[in-house]
C-alpha positions as CSV (number, residue, x, y, z in Angstrom):
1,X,26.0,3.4,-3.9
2,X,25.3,-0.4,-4.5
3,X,28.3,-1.9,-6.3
4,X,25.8,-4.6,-7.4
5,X,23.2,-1.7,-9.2
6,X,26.9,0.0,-10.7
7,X,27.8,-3.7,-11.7
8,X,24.2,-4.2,-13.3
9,X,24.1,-1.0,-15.5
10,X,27.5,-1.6,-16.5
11,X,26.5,-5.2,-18.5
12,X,23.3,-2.9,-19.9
13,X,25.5,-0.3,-21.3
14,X,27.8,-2.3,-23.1
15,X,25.5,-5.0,-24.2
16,X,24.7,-1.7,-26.5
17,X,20.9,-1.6,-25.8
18,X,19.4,1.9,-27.6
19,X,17.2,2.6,-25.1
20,X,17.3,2.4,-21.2
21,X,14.5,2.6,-19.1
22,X,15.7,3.9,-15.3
23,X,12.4,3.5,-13.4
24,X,13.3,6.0,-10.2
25,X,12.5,8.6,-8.3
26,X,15.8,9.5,-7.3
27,X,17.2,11.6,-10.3
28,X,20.4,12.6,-8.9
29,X,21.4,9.3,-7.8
30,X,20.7,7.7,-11.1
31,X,23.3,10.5,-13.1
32,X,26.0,9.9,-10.4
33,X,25.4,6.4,-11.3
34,X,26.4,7.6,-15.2
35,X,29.0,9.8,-13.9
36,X,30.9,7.2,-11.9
37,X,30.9,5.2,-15.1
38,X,31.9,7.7,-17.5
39,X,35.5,6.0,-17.6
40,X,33.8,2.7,-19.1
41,X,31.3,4.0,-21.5
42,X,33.3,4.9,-24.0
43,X,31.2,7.7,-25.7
44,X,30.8,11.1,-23.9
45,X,27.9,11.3,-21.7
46,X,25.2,14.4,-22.2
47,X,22.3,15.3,-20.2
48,X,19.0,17.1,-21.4
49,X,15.9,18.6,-19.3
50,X,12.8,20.7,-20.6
51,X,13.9,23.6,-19.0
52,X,18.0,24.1,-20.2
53,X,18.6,21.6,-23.3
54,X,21.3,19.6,-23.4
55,X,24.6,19.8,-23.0
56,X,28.1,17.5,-22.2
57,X,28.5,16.5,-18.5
58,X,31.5,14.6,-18.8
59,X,33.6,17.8,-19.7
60,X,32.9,20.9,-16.9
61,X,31.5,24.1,-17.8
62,X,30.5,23.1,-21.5
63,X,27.6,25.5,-23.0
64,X,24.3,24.2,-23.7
65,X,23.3,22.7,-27.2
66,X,21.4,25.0,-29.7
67,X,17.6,24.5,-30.2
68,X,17.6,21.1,-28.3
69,X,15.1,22.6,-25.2
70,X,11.7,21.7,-27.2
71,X,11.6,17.9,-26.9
72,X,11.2,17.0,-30.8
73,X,14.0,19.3,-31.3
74,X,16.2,17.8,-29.4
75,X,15.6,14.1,-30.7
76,X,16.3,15.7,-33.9
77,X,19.5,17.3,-33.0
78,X,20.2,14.0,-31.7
79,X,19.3,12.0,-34.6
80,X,21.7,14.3,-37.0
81,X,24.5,14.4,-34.7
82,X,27.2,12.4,-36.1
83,X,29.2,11.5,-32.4
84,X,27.5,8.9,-30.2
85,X,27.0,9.8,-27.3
86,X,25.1,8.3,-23.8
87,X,21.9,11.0,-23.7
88,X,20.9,11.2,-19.9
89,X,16.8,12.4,-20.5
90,X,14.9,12.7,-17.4
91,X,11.2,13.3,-17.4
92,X,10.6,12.8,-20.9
93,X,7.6,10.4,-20.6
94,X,4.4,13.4,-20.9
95,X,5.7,13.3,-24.5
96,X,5.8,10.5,-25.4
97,X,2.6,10.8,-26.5
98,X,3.7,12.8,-29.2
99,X,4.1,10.3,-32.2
100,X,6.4,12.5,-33.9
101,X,8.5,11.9,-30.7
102,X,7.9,8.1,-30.6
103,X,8.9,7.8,-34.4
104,X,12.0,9.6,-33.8
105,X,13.1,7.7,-30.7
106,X,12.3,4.6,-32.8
107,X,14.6,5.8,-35.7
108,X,17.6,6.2,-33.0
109,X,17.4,3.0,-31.9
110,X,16.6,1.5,-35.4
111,X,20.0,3.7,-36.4
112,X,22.1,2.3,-33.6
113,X,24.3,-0.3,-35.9
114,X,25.5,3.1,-37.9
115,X,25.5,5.4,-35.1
116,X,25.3,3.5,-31.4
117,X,23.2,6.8,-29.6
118,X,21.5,5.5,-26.2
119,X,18.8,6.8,-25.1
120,X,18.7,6.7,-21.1
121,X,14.7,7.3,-19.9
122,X,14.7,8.0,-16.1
123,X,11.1,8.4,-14.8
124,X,9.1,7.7,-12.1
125,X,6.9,5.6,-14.6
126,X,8.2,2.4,-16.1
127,X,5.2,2.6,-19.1
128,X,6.3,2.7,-22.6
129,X,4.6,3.0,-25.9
130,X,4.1,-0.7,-27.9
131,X,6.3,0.9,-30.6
132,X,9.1,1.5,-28.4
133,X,9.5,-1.7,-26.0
134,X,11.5,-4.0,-28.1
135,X,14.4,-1.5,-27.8
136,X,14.4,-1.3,-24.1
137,X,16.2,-2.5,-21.5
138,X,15.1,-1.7,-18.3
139,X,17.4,-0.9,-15.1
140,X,16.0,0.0,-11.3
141,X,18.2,1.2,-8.3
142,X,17.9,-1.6,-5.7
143,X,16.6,0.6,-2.3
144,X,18.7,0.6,0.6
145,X,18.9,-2.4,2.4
146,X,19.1,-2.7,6.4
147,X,22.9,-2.1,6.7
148,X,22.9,1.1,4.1
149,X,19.7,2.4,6.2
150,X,21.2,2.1,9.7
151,X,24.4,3.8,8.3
152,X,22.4,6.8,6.9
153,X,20.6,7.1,10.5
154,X,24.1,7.0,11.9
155,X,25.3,9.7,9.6
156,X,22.3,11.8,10.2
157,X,23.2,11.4,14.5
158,X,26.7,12.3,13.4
159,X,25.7,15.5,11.5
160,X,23.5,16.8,14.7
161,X,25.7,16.0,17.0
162,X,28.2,18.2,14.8
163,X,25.9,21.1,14.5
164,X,25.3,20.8,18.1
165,X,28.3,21.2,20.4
166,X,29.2,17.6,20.6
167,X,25.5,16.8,22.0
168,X,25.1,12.5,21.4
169,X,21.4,11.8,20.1
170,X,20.0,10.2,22.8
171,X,18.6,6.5,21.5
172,X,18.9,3.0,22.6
173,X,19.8,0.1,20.4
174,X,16.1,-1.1,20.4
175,X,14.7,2.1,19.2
176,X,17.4,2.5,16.0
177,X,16.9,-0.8,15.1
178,X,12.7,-0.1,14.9
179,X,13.6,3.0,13.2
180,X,16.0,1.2,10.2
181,X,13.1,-1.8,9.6
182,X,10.3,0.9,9.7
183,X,12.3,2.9,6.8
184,X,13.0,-0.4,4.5
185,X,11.6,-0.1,1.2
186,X,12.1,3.9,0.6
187,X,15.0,5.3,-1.3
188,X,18.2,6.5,0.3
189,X,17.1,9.8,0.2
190,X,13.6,9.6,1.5
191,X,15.2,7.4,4.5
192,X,17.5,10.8,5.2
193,X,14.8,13.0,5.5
194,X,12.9,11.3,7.8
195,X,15.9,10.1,10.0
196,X,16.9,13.7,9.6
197,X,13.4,15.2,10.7
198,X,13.3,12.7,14.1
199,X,16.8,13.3,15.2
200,X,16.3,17.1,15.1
201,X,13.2,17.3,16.5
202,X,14.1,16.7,19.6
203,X,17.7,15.1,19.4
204,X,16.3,11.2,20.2
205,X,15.3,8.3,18.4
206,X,12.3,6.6,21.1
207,X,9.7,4.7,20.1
208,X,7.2,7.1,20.1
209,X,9.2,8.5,17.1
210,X,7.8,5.5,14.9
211,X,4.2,6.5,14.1
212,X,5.4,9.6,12.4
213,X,7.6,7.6,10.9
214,X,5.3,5.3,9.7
215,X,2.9,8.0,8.8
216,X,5.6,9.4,6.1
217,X,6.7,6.4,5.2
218,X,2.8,5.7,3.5
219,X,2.6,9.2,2.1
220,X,5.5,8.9,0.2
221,X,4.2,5.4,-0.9
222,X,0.9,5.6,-1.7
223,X,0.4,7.2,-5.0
224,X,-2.7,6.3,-6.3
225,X,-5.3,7.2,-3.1
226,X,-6.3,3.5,-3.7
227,X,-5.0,2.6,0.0
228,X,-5.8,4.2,3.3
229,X,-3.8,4.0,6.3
230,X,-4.7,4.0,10.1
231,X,-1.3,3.1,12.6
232,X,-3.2,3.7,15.9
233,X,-5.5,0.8,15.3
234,X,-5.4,-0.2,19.3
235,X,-9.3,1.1,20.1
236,X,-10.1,-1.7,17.1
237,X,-9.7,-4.7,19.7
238,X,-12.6,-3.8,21.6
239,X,-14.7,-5.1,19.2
240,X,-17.8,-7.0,20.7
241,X,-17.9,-10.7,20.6
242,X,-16.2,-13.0,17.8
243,X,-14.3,-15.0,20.0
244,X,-13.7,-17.8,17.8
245,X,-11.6,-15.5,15.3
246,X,-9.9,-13.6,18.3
247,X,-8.4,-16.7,19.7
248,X,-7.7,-18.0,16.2
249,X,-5.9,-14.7,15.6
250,X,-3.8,-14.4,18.7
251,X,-3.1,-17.5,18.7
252,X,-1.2,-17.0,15.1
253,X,0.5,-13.6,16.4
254,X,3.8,-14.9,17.2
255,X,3.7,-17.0,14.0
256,X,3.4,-13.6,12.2
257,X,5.6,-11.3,13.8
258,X,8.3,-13.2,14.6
259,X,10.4,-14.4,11.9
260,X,12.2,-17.0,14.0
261,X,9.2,-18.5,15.3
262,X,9.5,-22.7,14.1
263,X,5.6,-21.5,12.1
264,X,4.4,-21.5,8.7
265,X,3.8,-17.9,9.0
266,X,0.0,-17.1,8.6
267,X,-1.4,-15.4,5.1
268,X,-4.3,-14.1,5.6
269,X,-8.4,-15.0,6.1
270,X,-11.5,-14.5,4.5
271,X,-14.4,-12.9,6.7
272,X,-18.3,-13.0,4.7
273,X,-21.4,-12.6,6.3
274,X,-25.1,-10.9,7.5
275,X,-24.8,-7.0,5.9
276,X,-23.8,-5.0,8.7
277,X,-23.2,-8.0,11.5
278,X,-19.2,-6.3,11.7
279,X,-16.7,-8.0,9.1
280,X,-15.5,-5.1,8.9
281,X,-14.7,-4.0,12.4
282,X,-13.7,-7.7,12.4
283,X,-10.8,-6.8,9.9
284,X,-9.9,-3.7,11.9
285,X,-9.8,-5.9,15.0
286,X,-6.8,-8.5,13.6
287,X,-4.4,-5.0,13.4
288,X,-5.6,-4.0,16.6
289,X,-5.1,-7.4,18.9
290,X,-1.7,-7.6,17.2
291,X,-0.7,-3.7,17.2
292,X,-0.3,-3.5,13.6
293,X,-1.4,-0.5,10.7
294,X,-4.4,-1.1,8.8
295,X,-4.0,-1.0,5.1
296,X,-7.6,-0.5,4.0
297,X,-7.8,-1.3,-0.3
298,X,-10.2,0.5,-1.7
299,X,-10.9,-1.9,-5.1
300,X,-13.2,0.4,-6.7
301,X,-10.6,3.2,-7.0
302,X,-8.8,0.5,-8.8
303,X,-10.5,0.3,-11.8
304,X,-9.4,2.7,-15.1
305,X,-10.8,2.6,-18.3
306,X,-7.3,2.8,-20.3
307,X,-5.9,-1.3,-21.0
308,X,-4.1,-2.2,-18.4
309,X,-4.2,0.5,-15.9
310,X,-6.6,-1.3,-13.5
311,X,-3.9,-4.2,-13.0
312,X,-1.1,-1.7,-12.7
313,X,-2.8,-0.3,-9.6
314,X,-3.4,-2.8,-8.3
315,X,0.6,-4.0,-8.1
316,X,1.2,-0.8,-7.6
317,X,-1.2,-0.9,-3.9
318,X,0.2,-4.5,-3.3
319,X,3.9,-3.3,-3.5
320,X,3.0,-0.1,-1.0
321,X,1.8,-2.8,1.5
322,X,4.3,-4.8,1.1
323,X,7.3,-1.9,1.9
324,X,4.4,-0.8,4.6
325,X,5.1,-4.5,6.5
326,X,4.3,-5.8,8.9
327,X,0.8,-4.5,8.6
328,X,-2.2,-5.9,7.9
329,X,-4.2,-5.2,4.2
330,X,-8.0,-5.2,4.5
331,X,-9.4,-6.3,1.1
332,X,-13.0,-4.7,1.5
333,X,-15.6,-6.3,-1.1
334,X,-12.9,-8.3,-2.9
335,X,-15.7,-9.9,-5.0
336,X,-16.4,-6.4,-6.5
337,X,-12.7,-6.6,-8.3
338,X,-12.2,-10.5,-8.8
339,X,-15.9,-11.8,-8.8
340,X,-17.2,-13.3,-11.5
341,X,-18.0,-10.3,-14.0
342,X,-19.3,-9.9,-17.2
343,X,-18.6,-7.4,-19.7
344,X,-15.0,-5.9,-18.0
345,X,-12.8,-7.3,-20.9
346,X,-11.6,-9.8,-18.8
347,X,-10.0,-7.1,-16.3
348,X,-11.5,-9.3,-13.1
349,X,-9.4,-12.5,-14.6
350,X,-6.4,-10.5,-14.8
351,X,-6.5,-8.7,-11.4
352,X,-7.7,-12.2,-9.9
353,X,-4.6,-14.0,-11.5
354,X,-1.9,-11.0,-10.4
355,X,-3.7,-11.3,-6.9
356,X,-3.0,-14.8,-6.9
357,X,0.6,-14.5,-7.6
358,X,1.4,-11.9,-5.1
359,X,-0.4,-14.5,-2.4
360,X,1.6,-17.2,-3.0
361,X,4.8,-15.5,-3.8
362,X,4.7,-12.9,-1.0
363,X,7.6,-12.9,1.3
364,X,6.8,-10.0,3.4
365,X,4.8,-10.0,6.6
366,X,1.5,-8.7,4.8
367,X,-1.4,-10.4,6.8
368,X,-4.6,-10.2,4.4
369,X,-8.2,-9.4,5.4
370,X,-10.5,-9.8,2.9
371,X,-14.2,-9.7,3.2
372,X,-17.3,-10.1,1.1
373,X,-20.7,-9.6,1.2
374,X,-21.7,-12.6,-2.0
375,X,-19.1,-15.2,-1.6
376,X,-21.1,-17.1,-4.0
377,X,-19.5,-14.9,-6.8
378,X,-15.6,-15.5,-5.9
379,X,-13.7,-17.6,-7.7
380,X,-13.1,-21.3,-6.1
381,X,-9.0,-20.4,-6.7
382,X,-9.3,-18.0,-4.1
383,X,-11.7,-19.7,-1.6
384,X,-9.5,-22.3,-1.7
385,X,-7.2,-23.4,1.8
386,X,-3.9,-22.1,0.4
387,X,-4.4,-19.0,-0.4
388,X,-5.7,-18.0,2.3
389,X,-5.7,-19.8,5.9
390,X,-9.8,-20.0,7.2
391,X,-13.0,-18.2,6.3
392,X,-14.8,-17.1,9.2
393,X,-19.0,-16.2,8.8
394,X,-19.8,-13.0,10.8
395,X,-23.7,-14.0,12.0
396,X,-25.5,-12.2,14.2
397,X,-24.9,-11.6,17.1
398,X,-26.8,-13.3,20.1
399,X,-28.0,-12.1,23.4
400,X,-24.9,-12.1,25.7
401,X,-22.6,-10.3,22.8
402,X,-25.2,-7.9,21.8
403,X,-25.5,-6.4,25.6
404,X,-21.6,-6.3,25.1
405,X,-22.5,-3.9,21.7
406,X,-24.7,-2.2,23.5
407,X,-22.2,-1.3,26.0
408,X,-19.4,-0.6,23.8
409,X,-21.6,2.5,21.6
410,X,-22.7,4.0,25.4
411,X,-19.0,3.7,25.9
412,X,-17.6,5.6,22.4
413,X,-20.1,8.3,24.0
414,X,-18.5,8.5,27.5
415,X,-22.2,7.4,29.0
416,X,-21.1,4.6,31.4
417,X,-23.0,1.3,30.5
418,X,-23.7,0.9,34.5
419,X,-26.8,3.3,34.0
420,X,-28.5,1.0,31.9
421,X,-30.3,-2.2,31.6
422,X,-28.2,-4.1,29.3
423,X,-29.8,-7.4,29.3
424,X,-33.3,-5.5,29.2
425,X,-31.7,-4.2,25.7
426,X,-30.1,-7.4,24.5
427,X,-33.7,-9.4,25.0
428,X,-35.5,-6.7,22.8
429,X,-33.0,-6.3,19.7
430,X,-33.3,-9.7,18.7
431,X,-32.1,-10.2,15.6
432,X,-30.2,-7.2,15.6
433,X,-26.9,-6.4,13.7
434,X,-24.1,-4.4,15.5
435,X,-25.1,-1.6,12.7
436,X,-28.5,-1.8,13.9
437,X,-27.7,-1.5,17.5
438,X,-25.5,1.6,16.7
439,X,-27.9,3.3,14.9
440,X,-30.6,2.4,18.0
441,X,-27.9,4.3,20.1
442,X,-27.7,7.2,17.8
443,X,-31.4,7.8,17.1
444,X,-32.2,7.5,21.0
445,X,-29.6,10.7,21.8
446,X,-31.7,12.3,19.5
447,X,-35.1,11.1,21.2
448,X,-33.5,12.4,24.5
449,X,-32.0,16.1,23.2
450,X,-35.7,16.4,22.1
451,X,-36.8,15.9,25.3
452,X,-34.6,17.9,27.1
453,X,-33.6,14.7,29.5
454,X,-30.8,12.1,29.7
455,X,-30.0,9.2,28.0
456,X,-32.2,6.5,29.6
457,X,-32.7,2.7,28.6
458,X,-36.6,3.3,27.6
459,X,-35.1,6.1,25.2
460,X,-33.3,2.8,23.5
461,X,-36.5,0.4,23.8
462,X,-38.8,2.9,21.7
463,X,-36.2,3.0,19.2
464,X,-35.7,-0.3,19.1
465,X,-39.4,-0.7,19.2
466,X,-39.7,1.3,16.0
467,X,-36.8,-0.6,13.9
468,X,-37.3,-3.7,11.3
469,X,-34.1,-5.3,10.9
470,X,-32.6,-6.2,7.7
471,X,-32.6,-10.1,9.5
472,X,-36.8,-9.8,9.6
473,X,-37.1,-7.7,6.1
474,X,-34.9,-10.1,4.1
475,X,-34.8,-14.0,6.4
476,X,-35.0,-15.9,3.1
477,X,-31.8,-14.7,1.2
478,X,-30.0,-14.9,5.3
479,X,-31.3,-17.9,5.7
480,X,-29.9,-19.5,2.4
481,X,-26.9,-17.3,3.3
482,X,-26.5,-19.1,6.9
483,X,-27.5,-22.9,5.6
484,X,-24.3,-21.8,3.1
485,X,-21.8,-21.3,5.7
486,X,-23.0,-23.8,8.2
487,X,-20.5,-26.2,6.3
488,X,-17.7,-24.3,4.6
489,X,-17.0,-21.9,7.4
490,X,-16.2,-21.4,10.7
491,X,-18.3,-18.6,13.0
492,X,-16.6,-15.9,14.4
């Protein structure tokens, strides 16, 4: 337990604050927290849950309070009783949308001078009604840092080799050491089920362990759905062409991932372009050259209709990649949250200036991806060099790279490129996108099962034949679009 956290709540307790706010998902460490300092508090400490009441936990084996299991009742009890005491309530947040319930917890706090009750709120939640939030003070348990977590995986070997004869968990230094960074930013008890669930698996920490690791590490982090998570992300580097932002990316690896490198480390880039041309492949690409997860944000699941919920998700998906680094967070249609909206109540401003923050203050290896579609509607404070390092313009994709697409989608199909006439191809999809020459692929499997026959290359011509691309349906608005980024960008 963090002599710093029991140092901390300490100086909140006797600075006689009516209400604490634990924000924490680890219940039983916050009440050992209590316990450890019942010596100091100097008023007895109780607990109450929904389910038993309340009742002393400084003294053992002392009987439940009367009538205090309903919450309102209990806040009454609590207002007549006539002994402070230190009120340990977990889970107590679904009513405090109860104004009967606010209005009492305000009348403790109001009566503290007369009768110093504190109130200690430990939820996973750290929202609290208007009425309520000059009479906090709030108080989070600091996660285990490197040391803590490499002595829980050590305990954990202990145990199984304990339960086990005497058998040593088989591990080198290099694989424990992966192991502790890959479990930073989860609680001490999440970090000792997972150790737990890799040791015993097969009595070895390797580095195929870290994966699953990683994989359990996200689902007990992401809360809201709004992120989505890929660790195998290798198959993403055989992604056709862009050789400009291939070289600029693996030229900037060892800036990234190694913190001793003499580097500014990089921050991020900004990919726009033709509608379907493969910004977003692009995005998956920058995990995949540097073996990284994919973070994918999602910003329309962002967006709530209750005041400030929208920006609360939002820190809420930026602290999950954060704990998730290194990793890389693909910002997909970031002018959809931060563009130039009218008629959100300002919600875009807000989210723009908390995404802002996080950018420049951001101390964790998080490499962001963002791309857009109209780059015309972000704001100039995040276009600008600074916030993020280079904006790269996904075109279309000429002769040479587009034989290289059409190589790649016979490949994802085990057909072996060899069989075909790739240039033939390339010479008649002018203008193509690498959705377009997908989609070519696809419909010309389905021109062959019809016929009974195999995949040849004049089963992709007549397809090709038969498609108008978006470049020939809409040249005006891609035109503007290229004359656009012939100056502010650079082509991928």
């Amino acid at each position: 337990m963090a002599t710093d956290d029991i140092h901390d709540l300490e100086v909140l307790l006797r600075s006689q604050v009516p209400l604490i706010a634990v924000q924490t998902r680890e219940e039983q460490r916050a009440l050992a927290m209590f316990r450890r300092l019942i010596p100091v508090l100097g008023r007895p400490l109780a607990h109450w849950s929904i389910t038993q009441g309340a009742r002393r936990v400084d003294i053992q084996d002392m009987p439940f309070f009367d009538n205090t299991t309903e919450p309102t009742d209990f806040l009454r009890y609590v207002m007549q009783a006539s002994q402070a005491m230190v009120w340990f309530v977990p889970d107590f947040h679904p009513w405090l949308k109860d104004p009967v319930n606010i209005r009492l917890l305000k009348e403790i706090a109001l009566n503290h001078g007369q009768i110093p009750h504190t109130m200690v709120l430990v939820s996973h939640q750290g929202d609290y009604p208007e009425e309520l939030r000059k009479f906090i003070g709030r108080f989070s348990p600091a996660l285990p840092d490197a040391d803590a977590i490499r002595e829980i995986v050590h305990e954990e070997a202990r145990q199984y080799s304990s339960d086990n004869d005497g058998e040593r968990v088989r591990a080198s230094r290099e694989a424990v050491e992966r192991l502790v960074h890959n479990l930073s930013g989860l609680t001490a008890w999440d970090v000792r089920r997972i150790a737990r669930q890799i040791i015993r698996a097969d009595g070895a920490i390797t580095e195929s362990d870290l994966p699953a690791v990683m994989r359990a590490k996200y689902e007990l982090m992401d809360r809201g759905g709004a992120l989505a998570f890929t660790y195998d992300t290798a198959r993403f580097s055989e992604v056709g062409g862009m050789h400009n932002l291939k070289r600029w990316v693996q030229r900037r690896q060892r800036a990234f991932l190694d913190p001793d490198a003499p580097l500014d480390t990089p921050r991020g880039l900004l990919l726009t372009g033709v509608q379907g041309g493969g910004k977003s492949l692009a995005a998956k690409a920058v995990a995949g050259l540097w073996g990284l997860p994919l973070l994918q944000l999602d910003m329309g699941t962002l967006y709530n209709k209750y005041h400030g919920e929208s920006e609360r998700n939002l820190r809420e998906a930026l602290q999950t990649a954060a704990a998730m680094a290194p990793c890389v967070l693909w910002i997909d249609e970031i002018e959809k949250a931060v563009g130039d909206t009218d008629g959100d109540s300002g919600v875009s401003q807000r989210m723009l200036g908390h995404l802002l923050t996080w950018l420049a203050e951001n101390d964790k290896p998080v490499f962001v991806v963002a791309t857009a579609n109209n780059i015309d509607k972000l704001p100039p404070e995040l276009v600008r060099k600074g916030r993020l390092d280079e904006i790269f313009f996904v075109d279309l994709p000429e002769a040479d790279i587009r034989a290289e697409i059409f190589g790649i989608h016979l490949q994802k199909r085990d057909i072996d490129p060899q069989n075909f006439d790739l240039q033939a191809l390339a010479e008649a999809s002018e203008q193509f996108s690498g959705a377009e020459i997908e989609q070519a692929v696809v419909s010309a499997l389905y021109l062959a099962h019809e016929q009974d026959s195999a995949l040849e290359t004049a089963h992709i011509l007549e397809e090709i034949s038969h498609t108008r691309p978006l470049a020939v349906v809409m040249s005006e608005p891609l035109q503007r679009l290229r004359d656009w980024a012939s100056e502010r960008t650079v082509k991928a």
